[in-house]
GUVOTI-387169 format. One record per residue: z, y, x of N, C-alpha, C, O in turn; residue in one letter; residue number from 1. Coordinates in nm, 3 decimals, padded with zeros to 5 digits. Layout:
BEGIN
ATOM, Z, Y, X, Z, Y, X, Z, Y, X, Z, Y, X, A, NUM .
...
! end
This chain:
BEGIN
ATOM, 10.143, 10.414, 11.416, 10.019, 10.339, 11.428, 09.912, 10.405, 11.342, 09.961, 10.448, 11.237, X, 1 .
ATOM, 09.784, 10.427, 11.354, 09.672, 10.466, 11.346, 09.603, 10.354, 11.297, 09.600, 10.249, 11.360, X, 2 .
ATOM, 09.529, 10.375, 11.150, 09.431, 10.322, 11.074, 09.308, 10.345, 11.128, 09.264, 10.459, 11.115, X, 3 .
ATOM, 09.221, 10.240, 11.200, 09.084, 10.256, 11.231, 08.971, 10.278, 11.114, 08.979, 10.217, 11.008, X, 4 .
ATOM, 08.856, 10.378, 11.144, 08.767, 10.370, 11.037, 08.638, 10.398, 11.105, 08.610, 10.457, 11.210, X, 5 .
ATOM, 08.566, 10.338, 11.013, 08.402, 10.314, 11.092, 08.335, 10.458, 11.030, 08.405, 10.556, 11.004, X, 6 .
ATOM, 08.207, 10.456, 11.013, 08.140, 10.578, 10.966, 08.044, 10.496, 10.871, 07.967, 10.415, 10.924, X, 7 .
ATOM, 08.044, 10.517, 10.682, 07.958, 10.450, 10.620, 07.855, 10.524, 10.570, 07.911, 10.632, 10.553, X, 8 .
ATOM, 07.766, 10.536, 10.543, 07.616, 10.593, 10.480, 07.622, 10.515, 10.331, 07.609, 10.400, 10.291, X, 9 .
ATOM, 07.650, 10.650, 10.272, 07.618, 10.599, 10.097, 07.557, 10.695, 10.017, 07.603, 10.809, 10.002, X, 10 .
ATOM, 07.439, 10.648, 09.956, 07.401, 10.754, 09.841, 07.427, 10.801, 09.729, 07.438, 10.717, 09.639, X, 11 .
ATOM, 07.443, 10.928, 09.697, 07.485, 11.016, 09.592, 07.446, 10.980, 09.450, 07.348, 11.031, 09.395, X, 12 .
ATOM, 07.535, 10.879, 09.382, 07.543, 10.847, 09.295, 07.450, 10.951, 09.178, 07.367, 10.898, 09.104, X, 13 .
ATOM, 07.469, 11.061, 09.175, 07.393, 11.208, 09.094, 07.274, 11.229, 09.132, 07.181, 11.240, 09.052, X, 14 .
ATOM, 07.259, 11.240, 09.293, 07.117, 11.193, 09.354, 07.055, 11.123, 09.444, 07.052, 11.137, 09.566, X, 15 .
ATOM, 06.997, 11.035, 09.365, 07.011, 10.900, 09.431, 06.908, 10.971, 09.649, 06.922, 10.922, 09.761, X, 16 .
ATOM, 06.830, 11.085, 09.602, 06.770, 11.099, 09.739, 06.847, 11.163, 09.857, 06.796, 11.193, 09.965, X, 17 .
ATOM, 07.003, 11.184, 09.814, 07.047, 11.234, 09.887, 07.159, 11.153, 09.944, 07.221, 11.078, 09.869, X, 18 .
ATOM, 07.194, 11.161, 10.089, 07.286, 11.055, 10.119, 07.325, 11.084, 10.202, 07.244, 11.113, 10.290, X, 19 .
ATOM, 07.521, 11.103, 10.244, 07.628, 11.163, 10.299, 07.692, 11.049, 10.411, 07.629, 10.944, 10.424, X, 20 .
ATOM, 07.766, 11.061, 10.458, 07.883, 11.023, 10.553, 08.010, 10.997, 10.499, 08.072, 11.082, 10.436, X, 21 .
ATOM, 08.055, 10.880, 10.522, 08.177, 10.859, 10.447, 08.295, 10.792, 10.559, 08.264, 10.703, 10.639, X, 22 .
ATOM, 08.420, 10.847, 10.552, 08.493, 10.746, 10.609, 08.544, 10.592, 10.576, 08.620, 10.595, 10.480, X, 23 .
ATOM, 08.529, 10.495, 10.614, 08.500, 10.364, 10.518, 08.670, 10.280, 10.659, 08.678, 10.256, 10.780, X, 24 .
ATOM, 08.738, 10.272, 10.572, 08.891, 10.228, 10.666, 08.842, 10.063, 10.703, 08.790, 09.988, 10.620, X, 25 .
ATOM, 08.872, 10.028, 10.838, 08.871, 09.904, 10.863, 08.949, 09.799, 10.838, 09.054, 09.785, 10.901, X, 26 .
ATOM, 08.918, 09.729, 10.764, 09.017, 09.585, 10.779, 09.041, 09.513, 10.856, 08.955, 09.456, 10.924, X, 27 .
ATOM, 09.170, 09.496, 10.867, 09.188, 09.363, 10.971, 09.251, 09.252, 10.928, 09.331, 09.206, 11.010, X, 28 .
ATOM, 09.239, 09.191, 10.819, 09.238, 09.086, 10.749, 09.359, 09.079, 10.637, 09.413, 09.184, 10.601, X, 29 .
ATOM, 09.394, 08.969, 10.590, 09.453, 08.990, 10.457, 09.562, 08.903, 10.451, 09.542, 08.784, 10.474, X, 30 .
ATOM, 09.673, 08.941, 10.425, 09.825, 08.894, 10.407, 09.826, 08.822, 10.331, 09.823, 08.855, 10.213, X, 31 .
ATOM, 09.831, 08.664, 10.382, 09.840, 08.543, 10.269, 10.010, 08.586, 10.212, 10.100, 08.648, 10.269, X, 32 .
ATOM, 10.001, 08.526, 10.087, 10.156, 08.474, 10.005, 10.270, 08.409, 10.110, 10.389, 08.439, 10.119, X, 33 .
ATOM, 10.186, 08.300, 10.192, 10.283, 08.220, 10.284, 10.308, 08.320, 10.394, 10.430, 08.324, 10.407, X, 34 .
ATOM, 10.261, 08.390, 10.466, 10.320, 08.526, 10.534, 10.446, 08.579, 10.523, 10.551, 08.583, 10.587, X, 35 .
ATOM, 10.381, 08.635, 10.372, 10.523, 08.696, 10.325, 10.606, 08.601, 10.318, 10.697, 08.615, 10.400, X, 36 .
ATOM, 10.613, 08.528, 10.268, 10.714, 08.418, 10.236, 10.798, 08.415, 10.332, 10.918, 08.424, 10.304, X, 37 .
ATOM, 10.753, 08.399, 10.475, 10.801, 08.360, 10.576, 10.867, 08.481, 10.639, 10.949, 08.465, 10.729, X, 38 .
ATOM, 10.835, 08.593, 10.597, 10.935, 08.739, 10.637, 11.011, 08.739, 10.519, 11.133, 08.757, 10.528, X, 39 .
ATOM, 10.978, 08.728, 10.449, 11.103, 08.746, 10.330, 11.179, 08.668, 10.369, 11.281, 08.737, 10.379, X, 40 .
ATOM, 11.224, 08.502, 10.420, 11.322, 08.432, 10.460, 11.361, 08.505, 10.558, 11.473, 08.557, 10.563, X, 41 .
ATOM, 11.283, 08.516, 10.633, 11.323, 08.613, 10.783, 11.426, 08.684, 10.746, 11.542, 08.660, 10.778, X, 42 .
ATOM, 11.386, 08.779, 10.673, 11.502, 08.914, 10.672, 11.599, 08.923, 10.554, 11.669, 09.021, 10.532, X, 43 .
ATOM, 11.596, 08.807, 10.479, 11.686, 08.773, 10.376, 11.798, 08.639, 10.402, 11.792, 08.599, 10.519, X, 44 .
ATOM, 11.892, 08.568, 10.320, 11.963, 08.487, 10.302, 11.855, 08.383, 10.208, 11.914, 08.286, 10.161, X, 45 .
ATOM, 11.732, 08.390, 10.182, 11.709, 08.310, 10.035, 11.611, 08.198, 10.057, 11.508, 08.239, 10.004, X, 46 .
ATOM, 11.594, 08.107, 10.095, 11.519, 08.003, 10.114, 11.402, 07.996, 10.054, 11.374, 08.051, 09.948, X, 47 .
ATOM, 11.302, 07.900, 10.151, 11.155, 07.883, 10.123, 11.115, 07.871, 09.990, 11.023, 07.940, 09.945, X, 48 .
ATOM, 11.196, 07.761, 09.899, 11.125, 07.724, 09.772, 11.201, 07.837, 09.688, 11.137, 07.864, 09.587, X, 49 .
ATOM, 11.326, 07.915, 09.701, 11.400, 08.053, 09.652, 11.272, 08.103, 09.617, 11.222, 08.080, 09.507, X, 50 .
ATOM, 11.218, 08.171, 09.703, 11.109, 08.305, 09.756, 10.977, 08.241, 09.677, 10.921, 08.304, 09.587, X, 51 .
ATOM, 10.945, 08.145, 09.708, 10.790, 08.057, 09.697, 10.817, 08.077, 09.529, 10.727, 08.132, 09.466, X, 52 .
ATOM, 10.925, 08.037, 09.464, 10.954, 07.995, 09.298, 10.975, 08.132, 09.241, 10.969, 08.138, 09.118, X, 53 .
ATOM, 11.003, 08.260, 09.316, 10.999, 08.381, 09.240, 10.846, 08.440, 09.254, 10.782, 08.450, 09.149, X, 54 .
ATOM, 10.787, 08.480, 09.373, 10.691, 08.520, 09.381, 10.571, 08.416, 09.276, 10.473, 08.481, 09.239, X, 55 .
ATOM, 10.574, 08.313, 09.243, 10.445, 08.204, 09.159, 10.555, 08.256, 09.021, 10.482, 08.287, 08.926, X, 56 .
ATOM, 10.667, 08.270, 08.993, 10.690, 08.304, 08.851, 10.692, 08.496, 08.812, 10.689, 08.553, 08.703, X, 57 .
ATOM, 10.698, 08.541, 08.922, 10.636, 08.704, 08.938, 10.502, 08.698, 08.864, 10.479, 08.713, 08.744, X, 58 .
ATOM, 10.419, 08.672, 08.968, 10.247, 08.649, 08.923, 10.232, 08.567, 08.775, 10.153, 08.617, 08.695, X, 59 .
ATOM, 10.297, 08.458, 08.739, 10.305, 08.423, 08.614, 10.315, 08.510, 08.541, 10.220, 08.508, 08.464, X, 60 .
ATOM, 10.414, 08.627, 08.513, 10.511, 08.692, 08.424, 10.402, 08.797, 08.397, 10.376, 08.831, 08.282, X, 61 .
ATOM, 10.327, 08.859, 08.528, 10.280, 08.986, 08.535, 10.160, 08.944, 08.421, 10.132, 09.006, 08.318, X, 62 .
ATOM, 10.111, 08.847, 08.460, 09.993, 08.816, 08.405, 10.004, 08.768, 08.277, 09.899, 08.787, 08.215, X, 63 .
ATOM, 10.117, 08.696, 08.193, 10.149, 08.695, 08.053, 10.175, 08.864, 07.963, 10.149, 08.879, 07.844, X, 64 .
ATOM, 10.218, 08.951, 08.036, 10.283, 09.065, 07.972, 10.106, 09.173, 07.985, 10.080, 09.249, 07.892, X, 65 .
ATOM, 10.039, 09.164, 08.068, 09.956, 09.240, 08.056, 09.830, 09.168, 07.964, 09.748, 09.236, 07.903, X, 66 .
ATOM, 09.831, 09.000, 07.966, 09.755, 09.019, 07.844, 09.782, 09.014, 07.722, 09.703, 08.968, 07.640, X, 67 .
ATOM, 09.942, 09.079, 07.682, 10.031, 09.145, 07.581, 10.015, 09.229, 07.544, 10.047, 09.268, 07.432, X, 68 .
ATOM, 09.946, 09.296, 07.645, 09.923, 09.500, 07.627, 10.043, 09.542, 07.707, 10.056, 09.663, 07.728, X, 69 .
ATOM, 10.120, 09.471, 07.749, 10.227, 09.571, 07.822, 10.204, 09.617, 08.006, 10.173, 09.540, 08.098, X, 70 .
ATOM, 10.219, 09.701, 08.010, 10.183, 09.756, 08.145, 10.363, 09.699, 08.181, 10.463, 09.679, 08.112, X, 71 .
ATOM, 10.314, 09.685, 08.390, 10.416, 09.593, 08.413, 10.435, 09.692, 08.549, 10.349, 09.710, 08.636, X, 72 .
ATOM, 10.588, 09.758, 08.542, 10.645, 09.816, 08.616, 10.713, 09.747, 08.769, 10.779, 09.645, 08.754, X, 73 .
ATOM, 10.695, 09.805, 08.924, 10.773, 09.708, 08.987, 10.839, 09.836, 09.089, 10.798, 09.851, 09.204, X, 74 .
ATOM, 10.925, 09.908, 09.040, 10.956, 10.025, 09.047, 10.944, 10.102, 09.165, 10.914, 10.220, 09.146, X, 75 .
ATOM, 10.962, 10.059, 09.299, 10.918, 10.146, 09.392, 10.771, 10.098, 09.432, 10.715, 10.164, 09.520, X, 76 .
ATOM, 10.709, 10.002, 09.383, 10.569, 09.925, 09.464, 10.482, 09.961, 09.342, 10.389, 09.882, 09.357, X, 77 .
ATOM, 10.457, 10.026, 09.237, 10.434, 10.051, 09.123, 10.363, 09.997, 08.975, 10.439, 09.931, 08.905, X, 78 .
ATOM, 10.254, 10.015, 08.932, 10.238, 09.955, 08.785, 10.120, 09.929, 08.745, 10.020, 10.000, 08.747, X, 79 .
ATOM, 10.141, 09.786, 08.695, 09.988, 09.695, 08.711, 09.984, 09.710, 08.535, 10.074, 09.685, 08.455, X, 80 .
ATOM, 09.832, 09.762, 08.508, 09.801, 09.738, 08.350, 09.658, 09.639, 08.342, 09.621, 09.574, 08.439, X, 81 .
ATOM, 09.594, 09.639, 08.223, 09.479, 09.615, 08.225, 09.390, 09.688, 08.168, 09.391, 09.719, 08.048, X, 82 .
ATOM, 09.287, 09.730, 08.271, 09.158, 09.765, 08.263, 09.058, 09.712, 08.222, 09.034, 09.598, 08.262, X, 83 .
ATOM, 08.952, 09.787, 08.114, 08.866, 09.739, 08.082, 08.746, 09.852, 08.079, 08.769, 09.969, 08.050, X, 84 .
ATOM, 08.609, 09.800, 08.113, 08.504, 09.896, 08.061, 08.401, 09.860, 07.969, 08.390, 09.742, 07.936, X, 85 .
ATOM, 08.343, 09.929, 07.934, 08.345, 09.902, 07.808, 08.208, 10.005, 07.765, 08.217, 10.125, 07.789, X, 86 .
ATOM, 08.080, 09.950, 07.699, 07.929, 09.981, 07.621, 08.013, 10.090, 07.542, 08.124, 10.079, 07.489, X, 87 .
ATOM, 07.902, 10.231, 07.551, 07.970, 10.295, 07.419, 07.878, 10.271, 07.276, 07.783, 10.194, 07.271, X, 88 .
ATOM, 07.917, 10.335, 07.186, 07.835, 10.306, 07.063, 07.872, 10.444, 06.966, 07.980, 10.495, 06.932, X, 89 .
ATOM, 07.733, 10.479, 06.941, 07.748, 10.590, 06.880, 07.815, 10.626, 06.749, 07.842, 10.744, 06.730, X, 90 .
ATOM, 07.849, 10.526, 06.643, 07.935, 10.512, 06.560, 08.088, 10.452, 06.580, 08.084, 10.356, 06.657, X, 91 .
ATOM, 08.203, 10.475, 06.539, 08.324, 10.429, 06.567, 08.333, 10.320, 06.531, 08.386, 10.229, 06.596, X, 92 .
ATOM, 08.276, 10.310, 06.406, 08.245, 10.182, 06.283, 08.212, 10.086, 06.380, 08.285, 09.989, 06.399, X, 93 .
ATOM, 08.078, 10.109, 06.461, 07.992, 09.993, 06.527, 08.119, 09.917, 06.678, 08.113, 09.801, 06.718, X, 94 .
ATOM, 08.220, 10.024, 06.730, 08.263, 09.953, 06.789, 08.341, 09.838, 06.786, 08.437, 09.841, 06.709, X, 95 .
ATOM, 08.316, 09.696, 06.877, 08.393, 09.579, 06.846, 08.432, 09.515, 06.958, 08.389, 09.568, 07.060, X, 96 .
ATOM, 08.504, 09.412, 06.977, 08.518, 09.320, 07.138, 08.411, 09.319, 07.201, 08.420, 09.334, 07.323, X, 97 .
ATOM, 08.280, 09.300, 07.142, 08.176, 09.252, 07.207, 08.123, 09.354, 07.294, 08.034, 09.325, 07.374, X, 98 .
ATOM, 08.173, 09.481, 07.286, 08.154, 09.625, 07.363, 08.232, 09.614, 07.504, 08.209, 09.690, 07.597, X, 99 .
ATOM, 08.335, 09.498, 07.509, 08.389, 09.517, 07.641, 08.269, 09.409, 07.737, 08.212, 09.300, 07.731, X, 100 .
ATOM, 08.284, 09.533, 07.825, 08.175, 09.424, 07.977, 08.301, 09.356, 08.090, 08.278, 09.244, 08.137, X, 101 .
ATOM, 08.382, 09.401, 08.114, 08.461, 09.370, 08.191, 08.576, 09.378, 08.175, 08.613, 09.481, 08.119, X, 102 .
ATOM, 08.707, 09.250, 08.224, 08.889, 09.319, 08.264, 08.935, 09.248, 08.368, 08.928, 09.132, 08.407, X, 103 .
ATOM, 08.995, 09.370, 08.408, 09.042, 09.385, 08.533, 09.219, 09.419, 08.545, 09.273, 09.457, 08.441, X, 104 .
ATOM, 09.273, 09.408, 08.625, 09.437, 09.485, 08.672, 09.421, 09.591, 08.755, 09.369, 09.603, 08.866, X, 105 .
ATOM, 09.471, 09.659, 08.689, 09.480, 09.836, 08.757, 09.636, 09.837, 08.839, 09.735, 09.765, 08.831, X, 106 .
ATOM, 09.603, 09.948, 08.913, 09.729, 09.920, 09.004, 09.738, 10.116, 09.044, 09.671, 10.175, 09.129, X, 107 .
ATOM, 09.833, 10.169, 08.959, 09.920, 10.274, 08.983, 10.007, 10.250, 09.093, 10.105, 10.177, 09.076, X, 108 .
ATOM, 09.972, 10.329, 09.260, 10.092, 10.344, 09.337, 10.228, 10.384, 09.303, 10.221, 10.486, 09.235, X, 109 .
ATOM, 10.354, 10.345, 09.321, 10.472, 10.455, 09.251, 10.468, 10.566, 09.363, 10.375, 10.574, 09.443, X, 110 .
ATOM, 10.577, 10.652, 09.362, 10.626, 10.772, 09.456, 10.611, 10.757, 09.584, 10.537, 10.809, 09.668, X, 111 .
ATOM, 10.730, 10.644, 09.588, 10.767, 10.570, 09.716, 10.652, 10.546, 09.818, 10.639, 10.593, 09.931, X, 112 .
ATOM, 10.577, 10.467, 09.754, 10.490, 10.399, 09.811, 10.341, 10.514, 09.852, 10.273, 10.524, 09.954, X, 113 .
ATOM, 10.338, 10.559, 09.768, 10.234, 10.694, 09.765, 10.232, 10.792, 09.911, 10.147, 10.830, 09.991, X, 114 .
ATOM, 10.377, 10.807, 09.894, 10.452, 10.885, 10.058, 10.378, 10.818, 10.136, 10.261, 10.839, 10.166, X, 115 .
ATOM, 10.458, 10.722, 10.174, 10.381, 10.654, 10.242, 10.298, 10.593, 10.270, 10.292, 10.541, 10.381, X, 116 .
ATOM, 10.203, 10.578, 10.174, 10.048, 10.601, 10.257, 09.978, 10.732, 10.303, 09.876, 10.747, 10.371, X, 117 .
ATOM, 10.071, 10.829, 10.240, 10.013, 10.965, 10.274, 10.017, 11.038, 10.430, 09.963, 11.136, 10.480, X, 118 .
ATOM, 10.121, 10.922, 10.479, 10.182, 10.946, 10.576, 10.032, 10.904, 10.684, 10.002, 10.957, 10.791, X, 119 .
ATOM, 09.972, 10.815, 10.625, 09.870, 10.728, 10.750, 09.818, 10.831, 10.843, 09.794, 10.949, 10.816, X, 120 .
ATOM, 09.804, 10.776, 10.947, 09.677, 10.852, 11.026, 09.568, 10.797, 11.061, 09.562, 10.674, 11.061, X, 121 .
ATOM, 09.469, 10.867, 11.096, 09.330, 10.775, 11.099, 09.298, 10.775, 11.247, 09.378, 10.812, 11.332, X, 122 .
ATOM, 09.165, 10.727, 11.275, 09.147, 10.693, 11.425, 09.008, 10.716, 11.398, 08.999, 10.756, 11.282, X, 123 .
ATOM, 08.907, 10.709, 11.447, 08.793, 10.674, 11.460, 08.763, 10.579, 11.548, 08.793, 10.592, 11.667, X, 124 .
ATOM, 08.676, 10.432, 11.486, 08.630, 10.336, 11.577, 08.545, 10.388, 11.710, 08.504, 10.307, 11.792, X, 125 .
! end
């Protein structure tokens, strides 16, 4: 199967008067939790509230350990940390919390998973 992609127009960040062609991948909408849920029973032995009570204590867990500082491994699907950006300041001294603008979860593909997206092919709409 073939990934559709439209054609986007965006300007060059370096100059703003110049502006390129981009391939921009189409969506076709977004895999609720209850989805999965319902293939994971599918192709497993493990029942609705099984699946429903790991995946809500997954997302719990991930989200206690990364605002721990620990980056959170899920070995072939790969590794969620937290991201932040962040005002610079010309002294080391002057930097403090109040320098962060934003945090976010970063998401490292593993191997596995990398392959295979490498694998995609594209289409044009």
């Amino acid at each position: 199967m073939k990934v559709k992609f439209k054609v986007q127009e965006r300007t060059n960040p370096q100059n703003r008067d110049e502006k390129k062609y981009y391939v921009q991948p189409i969506r076709v909408g977004t895999i609720q939790r209850t989805q999965l849920e319902t293939e994971i029973i599918e192709l497993t032995s493990l029942s609705k509230s099984d699946v429903r009570g790991v995946l809500v204590t997954l997302s719990d867990l991930i989200a206690r350990y990364i605002s721990m500082g620990y980056n959170v491994s899920l070995d072939d699907v790969g590794t969620l940390s937290l991201r932040t950006t962040s005002e610079g300041s010309d002294k080391p001294e002057d930097v403090t919390a109040f320098n962060v603008k934003s945090v976010s979860v970063g998401f490292r593909a593993a191997p596995v998973l990398r392959e295979g997206i490498e694998k995609i092919k594209f289409e044009k709409e």
